[in-house]
C-alpha positions in Angstrom: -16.2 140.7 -84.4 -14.1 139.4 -81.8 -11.4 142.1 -81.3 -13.9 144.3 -78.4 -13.9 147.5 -78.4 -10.1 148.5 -78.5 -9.9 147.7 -82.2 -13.2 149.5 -82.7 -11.6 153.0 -81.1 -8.5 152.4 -83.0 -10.4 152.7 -86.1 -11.9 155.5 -85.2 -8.5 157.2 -83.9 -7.8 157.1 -88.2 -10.5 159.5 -89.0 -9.4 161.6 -86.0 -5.7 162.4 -87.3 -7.3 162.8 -91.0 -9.9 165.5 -89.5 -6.7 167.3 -87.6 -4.2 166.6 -90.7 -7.6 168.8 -93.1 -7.3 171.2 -90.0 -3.6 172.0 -90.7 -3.4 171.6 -94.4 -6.2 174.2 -94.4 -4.4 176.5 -91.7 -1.7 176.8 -94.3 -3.5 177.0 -97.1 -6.4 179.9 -96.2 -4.5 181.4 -93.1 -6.8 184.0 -92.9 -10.6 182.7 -93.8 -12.4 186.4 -93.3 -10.7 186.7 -96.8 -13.1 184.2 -98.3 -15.9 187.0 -98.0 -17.2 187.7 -101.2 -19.3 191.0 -99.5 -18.7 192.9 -96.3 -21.7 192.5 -94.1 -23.2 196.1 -92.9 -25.4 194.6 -90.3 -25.7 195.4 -87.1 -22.7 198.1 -87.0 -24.0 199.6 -83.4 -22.6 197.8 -79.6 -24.5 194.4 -79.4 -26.4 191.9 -81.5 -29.1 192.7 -83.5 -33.0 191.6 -81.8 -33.4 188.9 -84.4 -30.2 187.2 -83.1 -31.3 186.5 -79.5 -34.4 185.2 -80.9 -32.3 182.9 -83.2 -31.0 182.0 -79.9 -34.2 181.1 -78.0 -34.9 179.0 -80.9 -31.8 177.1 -81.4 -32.3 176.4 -77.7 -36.0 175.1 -78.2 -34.5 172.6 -80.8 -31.6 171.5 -78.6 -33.7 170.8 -75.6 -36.6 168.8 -77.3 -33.6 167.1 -79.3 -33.3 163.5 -77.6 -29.4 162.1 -77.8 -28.6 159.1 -79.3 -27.4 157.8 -75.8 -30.8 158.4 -74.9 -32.1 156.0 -78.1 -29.5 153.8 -78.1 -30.5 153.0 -74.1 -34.2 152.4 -75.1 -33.4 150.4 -78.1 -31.8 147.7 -76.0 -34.1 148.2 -72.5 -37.4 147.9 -74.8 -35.7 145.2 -77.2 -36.8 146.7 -80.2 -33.6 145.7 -82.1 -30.4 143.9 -81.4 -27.2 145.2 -79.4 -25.8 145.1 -83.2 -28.1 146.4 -84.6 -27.9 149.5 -82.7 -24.7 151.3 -84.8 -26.3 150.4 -87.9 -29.2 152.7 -87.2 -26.8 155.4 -86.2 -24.7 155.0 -89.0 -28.1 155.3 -91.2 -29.0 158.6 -89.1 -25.6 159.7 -89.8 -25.8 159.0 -93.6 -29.4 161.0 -93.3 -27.8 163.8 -91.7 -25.0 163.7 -94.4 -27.2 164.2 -97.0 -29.4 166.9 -95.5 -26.9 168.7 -94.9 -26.0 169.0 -98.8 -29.8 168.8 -99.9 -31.0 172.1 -97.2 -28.3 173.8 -97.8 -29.0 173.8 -101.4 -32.4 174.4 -100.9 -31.6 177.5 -98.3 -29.7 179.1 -101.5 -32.4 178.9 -103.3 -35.8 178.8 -101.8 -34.8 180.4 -98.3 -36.1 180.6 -95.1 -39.3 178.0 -95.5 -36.8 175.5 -95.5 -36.0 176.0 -92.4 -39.4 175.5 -91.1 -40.0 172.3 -93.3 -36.3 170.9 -91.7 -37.4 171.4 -88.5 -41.1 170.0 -88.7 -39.5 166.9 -90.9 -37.3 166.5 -87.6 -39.2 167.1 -84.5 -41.3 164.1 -86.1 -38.4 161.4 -85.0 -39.3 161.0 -81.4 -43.0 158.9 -81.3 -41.9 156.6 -84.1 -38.0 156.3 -82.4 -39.6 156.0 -78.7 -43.1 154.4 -79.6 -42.5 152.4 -82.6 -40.9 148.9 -83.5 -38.2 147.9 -85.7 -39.3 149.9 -89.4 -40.8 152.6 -87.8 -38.0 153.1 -85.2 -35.6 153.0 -88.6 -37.7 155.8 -90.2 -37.4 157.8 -86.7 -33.8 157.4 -86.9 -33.9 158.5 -90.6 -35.5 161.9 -89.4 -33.3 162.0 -86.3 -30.5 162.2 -88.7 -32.6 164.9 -90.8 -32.8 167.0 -87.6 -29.2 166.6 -87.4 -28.2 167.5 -90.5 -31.0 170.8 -90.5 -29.5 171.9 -87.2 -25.4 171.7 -88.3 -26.4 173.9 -91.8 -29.4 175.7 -91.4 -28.8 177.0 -88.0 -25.7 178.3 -89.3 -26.7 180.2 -92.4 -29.5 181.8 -90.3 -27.0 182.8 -87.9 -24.3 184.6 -90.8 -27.5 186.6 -92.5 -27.7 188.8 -89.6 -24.3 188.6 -87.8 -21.3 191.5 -89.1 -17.8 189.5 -90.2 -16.6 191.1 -86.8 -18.8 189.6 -84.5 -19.7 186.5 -86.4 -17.0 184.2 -84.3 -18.6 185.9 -81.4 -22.0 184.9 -81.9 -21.3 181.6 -82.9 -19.7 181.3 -79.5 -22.6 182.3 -77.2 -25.3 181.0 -79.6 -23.7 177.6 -79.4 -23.2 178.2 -75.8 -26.7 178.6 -75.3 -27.7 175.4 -77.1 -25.1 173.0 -75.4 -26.4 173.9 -72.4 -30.5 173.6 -73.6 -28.9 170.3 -75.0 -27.8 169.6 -71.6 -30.8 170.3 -69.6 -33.1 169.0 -72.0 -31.4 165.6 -72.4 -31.4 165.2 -68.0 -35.1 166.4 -68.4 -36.0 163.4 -70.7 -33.5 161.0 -69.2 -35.6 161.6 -65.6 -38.8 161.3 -67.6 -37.8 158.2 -69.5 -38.0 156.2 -65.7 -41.5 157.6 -65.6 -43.0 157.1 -68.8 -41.7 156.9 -72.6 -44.8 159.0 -73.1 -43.8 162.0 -71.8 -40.5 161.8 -73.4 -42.4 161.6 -76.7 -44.6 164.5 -75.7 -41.6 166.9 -74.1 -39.6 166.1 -77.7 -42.1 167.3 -79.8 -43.7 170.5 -77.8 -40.2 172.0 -77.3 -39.3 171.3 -81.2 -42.4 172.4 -82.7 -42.4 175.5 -80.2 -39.4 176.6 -82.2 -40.9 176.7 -84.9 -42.8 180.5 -84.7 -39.7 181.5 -82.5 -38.0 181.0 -85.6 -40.7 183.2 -87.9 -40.6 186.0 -85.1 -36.7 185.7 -85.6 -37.3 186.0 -89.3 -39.5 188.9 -89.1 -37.2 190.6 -87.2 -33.9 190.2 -89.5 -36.4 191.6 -91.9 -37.2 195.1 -90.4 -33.6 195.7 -89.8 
């Protein structure tokens, strides 16, 4: 407890090297991953992207945007007092747990049921922000608990949305400028609610939810879409 935060980064520097050493070993191992295909994709063989994927887009961006960072929740946790300076990692480390599991539990889910899971993820996590920003200590847990649910939604289910309608050649591509997109939405919509925030915790509430829940039929005209083509 006493060793500050220079111990605390060293730590972290361990699962650093391990995430470049699995980097390597997996360089070496699968040198070239396009061979993991099971099927060639067909899609979308003309110059371009396919319609459906700059819709993706527009609502990957909606997410991002409406998507408070923890820096964000971690300042309002210790302005408002809700719970101790300590305290403060623990409920990351539970959103992170959440996020952890989603990501195994939607993914699975995506195999099998499909795209209304993608719907449910996103509803589940545009819920975090009034409970995070609004409520006190349990409820503020249980908004971190669906913080790490939107998370988790956004690292898998984004993804397999994005592969059923991109071609093996332009998949690296897309992923590129989709992700592009959504850093920067990130971006603007994280200064948007940090200039907010000095106004009132309201309207960050309010600017969280509309841009997350807006998504939402972006994402079924995506889906409609990917299914004409």
């Amino acid at each position: 407890m006493n060793s500050g935060f220079r111990t605390g980064f060293g730590v972290l520097l361990v699962s650093a090297l391990l995430c470049l050493i699995t980097l390597v070993v997996a360089r070496f191992w699968y040198p070239n991953p396009h061979e993991l295909e099971t099927e060639s994709a067909d899609i979308s063989k003309t110059k371009g992207f396919p319609k459906a994927y700059w819709i993706y887009v527009a609502a990957g961006a909606l997410i991002a945007a409406g998507f408070a960072d923890f820096s964000l929740i971690s300042f309002h946790f210790q302005h408002a007092g809700i719970i101790s300076q300590i305290t403060i990692p623990l409920f990351y480390a539970v959103a992170m747990g959440a996020g952890a599991l989603t990501n195994l539990i939607f993914g699975r889910l995506f195999d099998r049921v499909g795209f209304p899971i993608v719907i449910v993820a996103f509803l589940l996590g545009a819920l975090f922000a009034p409970l995070v920003f609004l409520g006190h200590f349990w409820l503020a847990l249980t908004g971190m608990v669906l913080w790490g649910i939107g998370m988790g939604a956004q690292n898998s289910l984004l993804k397999a949305l994005l592969t059923g309608i991109l071609s093996v050649s332009k998949r690296s591509t897309g992923f590129g400028l989709f992700y592009t997109g959504y850093g920067i939405a990130w971006f603007l919509g994280s200064a948007a609610m940090g200039y907010l925030y000095d106004t009132s915790i309201l309207s960050v509430v309010v600017f969280s939810v509309l841009f997350q829940l807006l998504a939402l039929p972006v994402f079924l005209w995506a889906r409609s879409w990917s299914n004409a083509q």
